[in-house]
C-alpha positions in Angstrom: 0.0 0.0 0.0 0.9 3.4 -0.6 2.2 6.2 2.1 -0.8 8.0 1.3 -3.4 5.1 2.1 -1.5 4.5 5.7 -1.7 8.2 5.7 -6.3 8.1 5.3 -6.3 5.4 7.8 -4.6 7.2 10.4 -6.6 10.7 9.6 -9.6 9.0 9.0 -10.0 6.8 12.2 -8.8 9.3 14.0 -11.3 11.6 13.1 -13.8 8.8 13.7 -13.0 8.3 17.1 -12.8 12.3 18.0 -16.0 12.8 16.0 -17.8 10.5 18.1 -16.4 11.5 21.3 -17.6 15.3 20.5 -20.8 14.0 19.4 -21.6 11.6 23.0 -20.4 14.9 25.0 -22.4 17.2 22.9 -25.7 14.6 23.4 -25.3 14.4 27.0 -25.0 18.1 27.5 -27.8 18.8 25.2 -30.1 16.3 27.2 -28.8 18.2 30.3 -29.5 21.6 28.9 -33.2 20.8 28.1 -33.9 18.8 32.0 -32.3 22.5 32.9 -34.6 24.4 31.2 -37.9 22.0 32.1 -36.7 22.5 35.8 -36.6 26.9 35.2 -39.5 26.2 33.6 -41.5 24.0 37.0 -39.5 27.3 38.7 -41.6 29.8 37.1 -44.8 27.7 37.3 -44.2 27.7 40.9 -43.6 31.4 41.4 -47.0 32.1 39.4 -49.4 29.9 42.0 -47.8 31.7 44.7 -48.8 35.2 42.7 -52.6 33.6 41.7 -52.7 32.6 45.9 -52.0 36.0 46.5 -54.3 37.6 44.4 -57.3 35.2 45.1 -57.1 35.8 48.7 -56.9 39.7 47.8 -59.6 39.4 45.6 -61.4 37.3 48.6 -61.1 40.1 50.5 -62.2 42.7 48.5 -65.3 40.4 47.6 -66.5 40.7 51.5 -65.4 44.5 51.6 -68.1 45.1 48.7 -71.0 42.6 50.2 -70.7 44.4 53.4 -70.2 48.0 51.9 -71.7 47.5 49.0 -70.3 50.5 47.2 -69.3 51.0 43.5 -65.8 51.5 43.4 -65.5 48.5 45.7 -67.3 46.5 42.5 -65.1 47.7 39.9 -61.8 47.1 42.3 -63.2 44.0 42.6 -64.1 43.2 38.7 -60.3 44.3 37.7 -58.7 41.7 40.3 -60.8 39.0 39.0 -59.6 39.5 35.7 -56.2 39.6 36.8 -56.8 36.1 38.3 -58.6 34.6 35.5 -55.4 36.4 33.0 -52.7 34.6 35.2 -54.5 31.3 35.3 -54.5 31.1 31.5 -50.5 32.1 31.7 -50.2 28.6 33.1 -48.7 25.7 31.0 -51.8 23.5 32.2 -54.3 26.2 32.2 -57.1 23.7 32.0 -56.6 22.6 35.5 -57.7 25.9 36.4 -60.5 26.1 34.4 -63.2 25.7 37.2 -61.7 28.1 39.0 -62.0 30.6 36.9 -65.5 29.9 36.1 -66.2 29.9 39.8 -64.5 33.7 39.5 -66.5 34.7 37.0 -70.1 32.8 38.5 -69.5 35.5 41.6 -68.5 38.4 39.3 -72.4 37.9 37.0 -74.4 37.8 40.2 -72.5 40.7 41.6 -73.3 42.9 38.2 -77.0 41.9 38.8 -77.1 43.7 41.4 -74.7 46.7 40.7 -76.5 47.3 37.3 -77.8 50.7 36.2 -81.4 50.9 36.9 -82.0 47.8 38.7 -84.5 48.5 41.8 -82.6 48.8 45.0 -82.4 45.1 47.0 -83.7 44.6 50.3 -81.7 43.4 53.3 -83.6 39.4 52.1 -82.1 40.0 48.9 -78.4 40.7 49.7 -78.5 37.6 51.9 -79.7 35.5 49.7 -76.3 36.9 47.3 -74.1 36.3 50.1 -75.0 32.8 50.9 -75.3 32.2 46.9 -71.6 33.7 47.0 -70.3 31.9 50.2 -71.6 28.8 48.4 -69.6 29.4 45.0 -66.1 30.3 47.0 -66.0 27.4 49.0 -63.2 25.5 48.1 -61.8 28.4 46.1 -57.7 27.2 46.5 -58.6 23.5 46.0 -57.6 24.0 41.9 -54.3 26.5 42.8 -53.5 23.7 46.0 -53.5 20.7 44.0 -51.9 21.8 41.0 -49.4 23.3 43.3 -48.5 19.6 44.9 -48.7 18.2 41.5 -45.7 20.4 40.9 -43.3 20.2 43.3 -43.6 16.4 42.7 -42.6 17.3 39.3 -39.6 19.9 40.2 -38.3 17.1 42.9 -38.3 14.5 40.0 -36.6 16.9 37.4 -34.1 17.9 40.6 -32.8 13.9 40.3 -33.0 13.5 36.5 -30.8 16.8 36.5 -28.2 15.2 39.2 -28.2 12.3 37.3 -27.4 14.0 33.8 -24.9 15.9 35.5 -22.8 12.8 36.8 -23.4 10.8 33.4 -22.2 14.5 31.7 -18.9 14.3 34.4 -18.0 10.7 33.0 -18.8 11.1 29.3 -15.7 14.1 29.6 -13.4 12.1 30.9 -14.0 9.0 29.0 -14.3 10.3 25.6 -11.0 12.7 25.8 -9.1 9.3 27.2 -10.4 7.1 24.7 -9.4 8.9 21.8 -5.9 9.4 23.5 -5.8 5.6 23.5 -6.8 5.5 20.5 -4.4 8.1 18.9 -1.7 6.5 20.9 -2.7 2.8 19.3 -2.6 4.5 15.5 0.5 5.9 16.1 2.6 3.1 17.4 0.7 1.4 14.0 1.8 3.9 12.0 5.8 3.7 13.5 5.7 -0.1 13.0 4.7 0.0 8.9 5.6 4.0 8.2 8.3 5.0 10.4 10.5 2.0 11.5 11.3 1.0 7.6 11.9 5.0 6.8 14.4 4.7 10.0 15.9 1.9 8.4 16.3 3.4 5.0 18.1 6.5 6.5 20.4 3.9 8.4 21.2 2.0 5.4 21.8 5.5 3.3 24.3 6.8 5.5 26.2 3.0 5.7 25.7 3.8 1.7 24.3 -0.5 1.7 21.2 0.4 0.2 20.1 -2.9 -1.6 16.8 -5.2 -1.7 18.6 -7.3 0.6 18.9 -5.1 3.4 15.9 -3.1 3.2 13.0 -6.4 3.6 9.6 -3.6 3.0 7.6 -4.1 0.0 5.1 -1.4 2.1 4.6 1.0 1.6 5.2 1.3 -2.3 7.0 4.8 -1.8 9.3 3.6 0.5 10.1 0.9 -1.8 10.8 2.6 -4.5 12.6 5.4 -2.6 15.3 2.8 -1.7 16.0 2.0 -4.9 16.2 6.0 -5.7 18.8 6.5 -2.9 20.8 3.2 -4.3 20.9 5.4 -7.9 21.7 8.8 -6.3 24.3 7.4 -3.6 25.6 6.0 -7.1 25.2 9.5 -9.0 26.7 11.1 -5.8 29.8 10.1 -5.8 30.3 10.7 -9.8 29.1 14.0 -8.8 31.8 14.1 -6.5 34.7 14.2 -8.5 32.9 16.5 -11.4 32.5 19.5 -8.3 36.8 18.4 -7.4 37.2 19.2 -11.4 35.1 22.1 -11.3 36.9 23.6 -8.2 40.0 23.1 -9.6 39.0 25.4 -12.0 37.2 28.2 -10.2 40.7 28.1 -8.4 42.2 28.7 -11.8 39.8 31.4 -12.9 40.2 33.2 -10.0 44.0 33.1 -10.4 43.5 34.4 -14.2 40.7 37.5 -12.7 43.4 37.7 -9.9 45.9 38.6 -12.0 43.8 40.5 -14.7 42.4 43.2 -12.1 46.3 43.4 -10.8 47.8 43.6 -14.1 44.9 46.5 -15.5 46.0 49.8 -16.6 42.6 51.2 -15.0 42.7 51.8 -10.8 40.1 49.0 -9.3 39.0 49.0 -5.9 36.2 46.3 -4.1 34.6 47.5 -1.0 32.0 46.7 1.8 28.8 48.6 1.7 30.3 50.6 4.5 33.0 51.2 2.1 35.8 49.2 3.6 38.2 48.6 0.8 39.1 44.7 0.7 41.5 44.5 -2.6 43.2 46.7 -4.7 45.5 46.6 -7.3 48.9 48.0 -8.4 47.3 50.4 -10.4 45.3 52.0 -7.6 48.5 51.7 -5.1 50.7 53.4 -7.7 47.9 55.8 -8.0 47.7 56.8 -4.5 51.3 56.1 -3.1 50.6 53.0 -1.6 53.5 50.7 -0.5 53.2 47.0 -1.7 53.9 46.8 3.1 50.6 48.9 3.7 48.2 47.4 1.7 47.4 45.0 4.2 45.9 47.8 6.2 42.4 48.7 6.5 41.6 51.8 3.9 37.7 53.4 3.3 36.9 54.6 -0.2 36.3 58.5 1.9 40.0 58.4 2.4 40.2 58.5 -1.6 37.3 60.2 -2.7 35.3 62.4 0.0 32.3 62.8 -1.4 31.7 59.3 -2.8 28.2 57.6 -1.6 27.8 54.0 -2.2 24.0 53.5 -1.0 23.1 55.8 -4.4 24.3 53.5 -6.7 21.8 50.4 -5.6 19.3 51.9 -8.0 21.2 50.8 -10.9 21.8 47.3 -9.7 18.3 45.7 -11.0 19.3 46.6 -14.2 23.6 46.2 -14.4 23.9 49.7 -15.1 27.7 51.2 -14.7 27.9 54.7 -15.1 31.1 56.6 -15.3 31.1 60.3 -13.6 34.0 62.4 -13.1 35.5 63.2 -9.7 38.6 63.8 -7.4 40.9 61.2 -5.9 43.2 62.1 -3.0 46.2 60.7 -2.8 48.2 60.1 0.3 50.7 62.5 -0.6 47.9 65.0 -0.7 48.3 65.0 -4.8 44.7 65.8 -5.9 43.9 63.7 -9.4 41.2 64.6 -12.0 39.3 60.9 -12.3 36.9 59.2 -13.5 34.9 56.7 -11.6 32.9 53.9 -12.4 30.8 51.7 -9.5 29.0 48.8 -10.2 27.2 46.7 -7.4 27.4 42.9 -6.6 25.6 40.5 -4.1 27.2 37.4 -2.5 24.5 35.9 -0.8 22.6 38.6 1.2 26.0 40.6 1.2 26.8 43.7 -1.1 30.1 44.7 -2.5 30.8 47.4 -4.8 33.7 46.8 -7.8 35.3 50.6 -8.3 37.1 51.1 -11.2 39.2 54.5 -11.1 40.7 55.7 -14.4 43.3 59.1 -14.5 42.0 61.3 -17.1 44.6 63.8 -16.8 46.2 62.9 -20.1 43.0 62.1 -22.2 42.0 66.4 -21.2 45.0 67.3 -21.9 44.8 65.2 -25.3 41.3 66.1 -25.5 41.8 70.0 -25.1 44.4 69.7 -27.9 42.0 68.2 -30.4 39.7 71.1 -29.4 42.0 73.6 -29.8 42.8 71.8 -32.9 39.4 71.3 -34.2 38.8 75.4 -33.1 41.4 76.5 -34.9 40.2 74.3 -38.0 36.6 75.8 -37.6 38.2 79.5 -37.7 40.1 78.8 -40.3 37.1 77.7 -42.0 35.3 81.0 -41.5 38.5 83.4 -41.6 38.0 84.0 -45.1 34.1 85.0 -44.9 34.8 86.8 -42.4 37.8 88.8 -43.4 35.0 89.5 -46.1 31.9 89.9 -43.9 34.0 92.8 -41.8 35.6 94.6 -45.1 32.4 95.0 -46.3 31.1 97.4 -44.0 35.0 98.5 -43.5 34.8 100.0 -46.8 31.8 102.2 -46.5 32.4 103.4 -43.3 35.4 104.6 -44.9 33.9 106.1 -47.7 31.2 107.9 -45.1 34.5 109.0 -43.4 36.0 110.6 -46.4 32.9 112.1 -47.1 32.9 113.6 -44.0 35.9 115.0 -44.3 35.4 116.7 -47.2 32.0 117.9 -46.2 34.1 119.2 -43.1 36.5 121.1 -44.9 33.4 123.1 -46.9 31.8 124.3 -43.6 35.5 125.5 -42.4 35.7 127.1 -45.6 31.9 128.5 -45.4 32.6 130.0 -42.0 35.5 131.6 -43.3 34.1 133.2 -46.1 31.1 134.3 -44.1 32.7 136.4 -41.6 32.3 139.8 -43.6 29.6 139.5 -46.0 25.9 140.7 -45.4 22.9 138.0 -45.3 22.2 138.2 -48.6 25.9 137.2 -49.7 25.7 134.7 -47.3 22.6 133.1 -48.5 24.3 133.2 -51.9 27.1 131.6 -51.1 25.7 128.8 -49.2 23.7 127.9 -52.3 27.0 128.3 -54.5 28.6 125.7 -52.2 25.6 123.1 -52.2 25.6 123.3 -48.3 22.2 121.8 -48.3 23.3 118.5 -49.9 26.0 118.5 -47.3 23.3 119.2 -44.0 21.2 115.8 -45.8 23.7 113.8 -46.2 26.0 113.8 -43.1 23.4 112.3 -40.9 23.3 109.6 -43.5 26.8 109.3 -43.1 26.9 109.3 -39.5 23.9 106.0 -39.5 25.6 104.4 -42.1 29.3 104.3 -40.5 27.4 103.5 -36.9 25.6 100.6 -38.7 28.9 99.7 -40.0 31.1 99.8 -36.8 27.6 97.5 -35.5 28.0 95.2 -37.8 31.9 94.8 -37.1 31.7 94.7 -33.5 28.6 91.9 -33.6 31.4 89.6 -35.8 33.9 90.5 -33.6 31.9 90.0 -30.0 30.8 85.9 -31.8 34.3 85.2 -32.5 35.3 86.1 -29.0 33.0 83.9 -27.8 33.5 80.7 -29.5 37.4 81.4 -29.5 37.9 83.3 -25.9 39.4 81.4 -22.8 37.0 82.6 -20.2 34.4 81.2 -22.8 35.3 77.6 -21.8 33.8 77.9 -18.0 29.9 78.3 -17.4 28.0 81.3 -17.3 24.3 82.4 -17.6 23.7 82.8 -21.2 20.7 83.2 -24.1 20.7 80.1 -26.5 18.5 82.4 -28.8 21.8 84.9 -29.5 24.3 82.2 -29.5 21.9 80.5 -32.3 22.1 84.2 -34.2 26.0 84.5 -33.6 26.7 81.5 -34.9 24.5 82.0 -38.1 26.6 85.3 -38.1 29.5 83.8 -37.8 29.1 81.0 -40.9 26.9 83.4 -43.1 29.9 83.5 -45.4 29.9 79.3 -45.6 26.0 79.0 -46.5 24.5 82.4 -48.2 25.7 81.3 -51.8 24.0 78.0 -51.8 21.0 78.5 -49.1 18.6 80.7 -46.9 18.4 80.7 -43.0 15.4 80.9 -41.6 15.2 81.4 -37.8 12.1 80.2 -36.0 13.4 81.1 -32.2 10.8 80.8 -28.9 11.6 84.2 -27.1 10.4 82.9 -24.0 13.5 80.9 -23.6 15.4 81.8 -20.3 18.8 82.1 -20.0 20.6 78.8 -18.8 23.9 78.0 -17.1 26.3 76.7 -20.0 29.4 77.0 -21.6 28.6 79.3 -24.1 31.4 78.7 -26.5 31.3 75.0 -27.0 27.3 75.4 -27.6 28.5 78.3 -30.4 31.0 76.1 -31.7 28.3 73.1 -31.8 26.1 75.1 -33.2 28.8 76.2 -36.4 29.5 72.8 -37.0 26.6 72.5 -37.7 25.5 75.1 -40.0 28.4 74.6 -41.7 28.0 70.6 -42.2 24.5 71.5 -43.6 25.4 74.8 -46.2 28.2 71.8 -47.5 25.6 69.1 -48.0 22.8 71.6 -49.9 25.8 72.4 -52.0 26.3 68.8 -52.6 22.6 68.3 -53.0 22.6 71.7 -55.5 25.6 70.1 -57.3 23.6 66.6 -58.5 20.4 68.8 -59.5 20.1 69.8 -63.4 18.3 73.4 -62.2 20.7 74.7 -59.4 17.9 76.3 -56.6 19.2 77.1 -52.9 18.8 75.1 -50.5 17.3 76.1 -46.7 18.5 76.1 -43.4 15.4 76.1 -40.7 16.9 76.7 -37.0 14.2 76.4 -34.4 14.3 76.8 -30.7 11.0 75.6 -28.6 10.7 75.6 -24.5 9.2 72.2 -23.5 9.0 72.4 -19.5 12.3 71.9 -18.3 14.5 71.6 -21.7 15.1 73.5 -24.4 14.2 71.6 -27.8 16.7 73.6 -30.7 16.1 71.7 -34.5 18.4 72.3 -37.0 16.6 71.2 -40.4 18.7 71.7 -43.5 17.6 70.4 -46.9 20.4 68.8 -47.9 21.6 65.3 -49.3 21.0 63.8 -45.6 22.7 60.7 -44.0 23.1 56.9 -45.7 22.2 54.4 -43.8 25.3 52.8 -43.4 27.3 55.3 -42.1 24.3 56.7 -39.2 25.9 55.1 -36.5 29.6 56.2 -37.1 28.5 59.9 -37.7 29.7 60.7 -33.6 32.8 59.1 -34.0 36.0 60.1 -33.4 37.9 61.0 -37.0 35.0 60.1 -39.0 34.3 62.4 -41.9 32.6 61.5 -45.3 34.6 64.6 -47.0 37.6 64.7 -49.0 40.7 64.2 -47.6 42.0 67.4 -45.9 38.9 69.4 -46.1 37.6 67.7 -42.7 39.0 66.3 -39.5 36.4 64.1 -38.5 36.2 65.8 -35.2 33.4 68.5 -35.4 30.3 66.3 -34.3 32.5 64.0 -32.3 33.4 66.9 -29.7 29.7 68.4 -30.8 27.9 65.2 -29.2 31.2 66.0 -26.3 29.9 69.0 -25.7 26.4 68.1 -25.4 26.1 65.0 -23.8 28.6 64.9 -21.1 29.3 69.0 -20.5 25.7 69.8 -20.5 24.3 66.7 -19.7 21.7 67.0 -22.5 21.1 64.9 -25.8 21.9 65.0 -29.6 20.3 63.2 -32.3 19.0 63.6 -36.0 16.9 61.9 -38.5 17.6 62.1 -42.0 16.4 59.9 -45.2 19.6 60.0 -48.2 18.5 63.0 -50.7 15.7 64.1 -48.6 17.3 66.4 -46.2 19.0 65.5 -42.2 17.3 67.3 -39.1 19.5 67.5 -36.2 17.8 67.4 -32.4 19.6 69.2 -29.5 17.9 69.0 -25.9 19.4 70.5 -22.9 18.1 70.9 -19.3 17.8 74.4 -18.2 18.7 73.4 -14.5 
């Protein structure tokens, strides 16, 4: 049989037994219960013939009060108590006992409203007599019914006073009988179940831990599971020990892995740290030592990741845990010489068990800046040299007529000196013809002209020369308050000499952009590469077209909450498909050699992404045009 049968038998029989126990105790005290209630019930009865006793002999009394009186209100006294006797007798559970008592009430009560009705003839002294002994007649005996039925029931309450003892003591044994028979009978099903559950299960554990598992040894065909759970252990001692030297194999090489990361994490380039969530540091390697003027002596002692890096919290990086995030962010290391060094620090979080480590990797970006700030430079200077010609151009062209205003001016000068001089001894009327001869009127309209046009000029100048100073000046490279609308219109200033031959710009700009805390030349030199990319790619596009039309530049700039959204939508031969996810590379350019350095959008998605920790994206379809998407926080 199975485990599961032994298993019903026990439950079952056990349930049996304590089902039947509950149900004897529950009978007996329900039998006791009711003898209780019939014995409250006898109480009551009792208490109600003493109240009819009292009434009737009240009502007895108040019958002689009226026959000897014989006043009204004694009669209607006396009609209300009899009705309160004949009510109570009908109260009683056998109420027919009492029935001739009542009648005999109500016999006295009709011959005592004969007399007391309205209009009746008043009786003689021969009359009331005869209604007294008539009356004295009808109460005889009067208590008889309430007496009788009153012994009747105290025979009753003395026989439901032994019943009740009697329950009570059969009650006492049924509790302790029942309770100890099932615990006998509990006690017999388990020393059942040991001998044909527990005994060969003993046995089997026995035989498992000699590792002698075999039919031999183990004699139980019952139960089945048993059975076959012998001959499981025989296979899984067998599979055991294979397994045995498969996890000596595998250890060996987890030893050897270990070894291998071992040496890979002392051997990196990079500075790697593993801490404690309190940020005790339990390994480093040579990199970090070297890093931080560690001897090879005092690594053994007990260093936090605050003695490094002061502000570092570990407990912010558990967000990024659930999803194996590692993100790099630059900070300061302190060395124990007191050197400070520019890093850059990447924490990732790990779990042994219910314990949390942290793997920091440290890497010195001193030399990539410094490598970095020379590509900028570089790339500056190749964006200026870009533009140095249209430039040149863009300032001599108002250069020239402010000079010509300025010559003009000079000669109109040198007619008013000579004017004055002239002037000094002639009348009006000389005077009036002279200043016709001399054309003075021309020279009063047109010097204001002058004046505007060489203002306008110098204007113009000084706007080229203020956007060149701030895409090229030094204290441009540190962050300041500044409006993206005018860096938008310097910048178009700035490349106006690269795009006006082959397109139009047309500026779309949201004046209800604030200003925002940014480096306001790498945004203008963003913004020029550009402009610059697109005028080259409509004069690409303009190039494969048989009716040369200009192409269009549409620069937008849009608030959306807390970013600015700034489009830069150019209609020019786009992006190919195969080269849109190399366009942010490093040295990647699709131009001829020597015309581009591949570095513009490179440093562009630089300047973006990591110094303004906004985003930079475009769409584009080949032929049809690129649109480029900047979005930067204003916080």
């Amino acid at each position: 049989m199975k485990i599961s049968f032994y298993t019903i038998i026990l439950v079952v029989s056990c349930m049996c037994v304590g089902f039947l126990s509950v149900g004897i105790v529950l009978y007996n005290s329900h039998k006791l219960n009711l003898k209780q209630q019939e014995l409250q019930e006898s109480t009551r009865e009792e208490l109600r013939i003493k109240e009819a006793e009292m009434l009737l002999k009240q009502w007895l009394m108040s019958l002689d009060l009226y026959l000897n009186n014989r006043q009204a209100y004694i009669y209607d006294s006396l009609v209300d108590q009899g009705e309160a006797i004949i009510f109570l007798n009908n109260q009683f559970k056998y109420k027919y006992r009492l029935r001739d008592l009542n009648e005999k009430i109500s016999a006295v009560l009709d011959l005592c409203s004969e007399v007391h009705q309205p209009g009746k003839k008043k009786r003689n002294e021969n009359d009331w007599y005869h209604i007294i002994t008539k009356s004295d007649t009808i109460t005889e005996d009067l208590y008889a019914p309430l007496q009788l039925y009153k012994a009747d029931l105290v025979l009753k309450i003395d026989r439901e006073k032994i019943k009740i003892a009697s329950r009570q003591i059969t009650l006492k044994r049924t509790l302790y009988i029942c309770p100890t028979a099932l615990i006998v009978f509990t006690f017999l099903m388990i020393k059942w179940s040991n001998r044909t559950i527990v005994n060969p299960i003993k046995l089997l554990r026995v035989l498992a831990s000699k590792e002698e598992i075999s039919t031999e040894n183990f004699p139980y065909n019952n139960p089945i599971e048993l059975k076959s759970l012998a001959d499981t252990l025989k296979q899984y001692v067998h599979d055991l020990e294979k397994a045995k030297e498969l996890a000596w194999l595998k250890t060996k090489q987890v030893e050897h892995i270990n070894m291998r990361i071992s040496s890979i994490m002392e051997t990196a380039a990079d500075a790697i740290i593993c801490s404690k969530a309190s940020g005790q540091i339990f390994a480093m390697n040579a990199s970090f030592r070297d890093l931080v003027n560690i001897e090879q002596n005092d690594s053994s002692k007990v260093y936090l990741c605050q003695d490094f890096i002061s502000d570092i919290n570990l407990q912010k990086y558990n967000v990024h845990f659930d999803n194996k995030k590692v993100l790099p962010e630059q900070n300061i290391l302190s060395g124990l010489n007191g050197e400070k060094i520019k890093i850059e620090l990447s924490v990732s979080k790990f779990k042994i068990d219910e314990n949390v480590f942290y793997t920091i990797i440290i890497r010195d970006v001193r030399e990539r800046e410094r490598m970095q700030a020379q590509l900028l430079q570089s790339q500056k200077m190749d964006s200026i040299g870009i533009l140095a010609s249209g430039i040149a151009h863009e300032i001599n062209t108002p250069i020239q007529y402010v000079s010509n205003y300025c010559l003009f001016l000079q000669d109109a000068y040198k007619d008013i000196l000579k004017y004055l001089e002239l002037t000094q001894d002639l009348d009006l009327e000389q005077k009036k013809r002279l200043y016709d001869e001399m054309d003075l009127d021309f020279i009063n309209t047109e010097i204001p002209v002058a004046l505007d046009g060489s203002l306008e000029g110098l204007q113009k100048v000084s706007d080229i020369v203020k956007s060149m100073k701030i895409m090229a000046h030094p204290s441009k490279a540190k962050k300041i308050d500044y409006d993206i609308n005018s860096l938008i219109k310097e910048a178009v200033l700035l490349s106006e000499n690269e795009w006006k031959k082959y397109a139009i710009v047309e500026l779309l700009l949201d004046d209800e952009i604030p200003e925002i805390y940014c480096f306001p030349g790498f945004l203008s030199q963003t913004f020029i590469n550009i402009i610059i990319n697109a005028s080259h790619a409509i004069e690409a596009q303009i190039k494969k077209q048989k009716i040369e039309t200009n192409g269009k530049i549409t620069i937008t700039s849009k608030l959306k909450g807390q970013e600015i959204n700034i489009k830069f939508i150019d209609t020019g031969t786009g992006i190919n498909d195969k080269i849109r996810t190399k366009i942010f590379d490093p040295f990647f350019t699709t131009k001829d050699i020597g015309v581009g350095t591949g570095q513009g959008l490179a440093l562009s998605h630089d300047f973006i992404v990591n110094k303004h920790n906004g985003s930079i994206n475009f769409t584009s379809n080949s032929d049809l045009g690129c649109t480029f998407v900047i979005t930067l926080p204003i916080q």
